[in-house]
C-alpha atoms as one frame of an Amber mdcrd trajectory, in Angstrom:
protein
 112.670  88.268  87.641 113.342  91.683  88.845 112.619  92.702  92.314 111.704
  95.842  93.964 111.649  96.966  97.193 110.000 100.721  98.574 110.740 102.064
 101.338 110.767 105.341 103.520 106.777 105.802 103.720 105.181 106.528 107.102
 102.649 109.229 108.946 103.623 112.879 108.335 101.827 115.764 109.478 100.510
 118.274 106.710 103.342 120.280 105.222 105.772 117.852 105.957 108.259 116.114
 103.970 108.931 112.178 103.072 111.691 110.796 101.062 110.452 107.225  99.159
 113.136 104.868  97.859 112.406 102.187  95.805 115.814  99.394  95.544 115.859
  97.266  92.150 117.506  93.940  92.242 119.408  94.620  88.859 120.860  97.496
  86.825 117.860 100.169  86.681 120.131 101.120  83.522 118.004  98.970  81.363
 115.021 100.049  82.088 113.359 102.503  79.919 110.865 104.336  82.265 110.328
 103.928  86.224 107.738 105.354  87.910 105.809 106.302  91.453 101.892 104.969
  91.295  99.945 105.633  94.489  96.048 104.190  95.582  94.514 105.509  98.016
  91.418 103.449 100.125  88.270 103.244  97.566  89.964 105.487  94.823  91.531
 104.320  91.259  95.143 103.750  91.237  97.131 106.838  89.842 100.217 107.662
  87.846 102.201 110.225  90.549 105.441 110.654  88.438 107.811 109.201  85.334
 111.023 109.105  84.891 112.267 107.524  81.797 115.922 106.503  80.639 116.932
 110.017  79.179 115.854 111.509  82.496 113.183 113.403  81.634 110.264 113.377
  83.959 106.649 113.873  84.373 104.179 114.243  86.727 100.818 114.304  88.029
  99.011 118.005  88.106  98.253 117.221  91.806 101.842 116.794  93.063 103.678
 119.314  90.229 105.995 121.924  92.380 105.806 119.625  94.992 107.309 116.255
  94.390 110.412 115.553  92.679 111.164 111.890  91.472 114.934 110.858  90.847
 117.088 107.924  90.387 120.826 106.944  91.427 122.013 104.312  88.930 124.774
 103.413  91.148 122.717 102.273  93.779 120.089 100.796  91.580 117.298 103.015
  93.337 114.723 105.244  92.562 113.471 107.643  94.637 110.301 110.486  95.192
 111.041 113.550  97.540 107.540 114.403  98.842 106.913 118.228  99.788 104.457
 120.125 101.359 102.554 117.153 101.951  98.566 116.978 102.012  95.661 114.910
 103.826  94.844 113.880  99.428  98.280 112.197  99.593  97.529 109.288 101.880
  97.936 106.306  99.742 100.125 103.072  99.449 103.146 104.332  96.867 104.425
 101.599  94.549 107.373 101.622  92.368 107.485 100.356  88.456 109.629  99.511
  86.256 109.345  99.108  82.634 111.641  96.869  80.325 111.458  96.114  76.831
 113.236  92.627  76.195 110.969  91.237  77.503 108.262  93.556  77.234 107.617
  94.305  81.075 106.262  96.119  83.771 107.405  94.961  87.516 105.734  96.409
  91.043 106.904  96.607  94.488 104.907  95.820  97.183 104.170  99.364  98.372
 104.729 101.398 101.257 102.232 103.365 103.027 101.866 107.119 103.410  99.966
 109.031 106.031  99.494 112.764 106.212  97.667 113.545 109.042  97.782 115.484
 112.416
């Protein structure tokens, strides 16, 4: 079982900046894509960015030129710098990872975001 862990989320005023971290339990080496999902109250959840093994990334129109998602393999952590921040970006972030033997997708438990003033 593979465990993950955000953290780093709190209340930001518009145009600020947040730095989410999200700590695996094992090797993030073997996973072929982690992400950054976010849902905000009454709304679907939503894909906010990809990375997958190679490093390439992807992300969500709605955060492009402002978020950047990255990973440390060292550490075992994933992370999403949040610029420029907007009201539209409140939600509870979670962290995935994606493994193939076996076939896989794991969650953290979230961490909240707030942009307000």
């Amino acid at each position: 079982q593979v465990q993950l862990v955000e953290s780093g989320g709190g209340l930001v005023p518009p145009g600020g900046s947040l730095r989410l971290s999200c700590a695996a339990s094992r090797s993030i080496g073997s996973f072929t894509a982690m992400g950054w999902h976010r849902q905000a109250p009454g709304k679907e959840r939503e894909l906010v960015a990809t990375i997958i093994r190679g490093g390439s990334a992807v992300y969500a129109d709605s955060v492009k030129g402002r978020f950047t998602i990255s990973r440390d393999n060292a550490k075992n952590t994933l992370y999403l710098q949040m610029n420029s921040l907007k009201p539209e970006d409140t939600a509870v972030y979670s962290c995935t990872a994606d493994s193939l033997a076996p076939p896989q997708r794991y969650w953290g438990q979230g961490t909240q975001v707030t942009v307000s003033s």
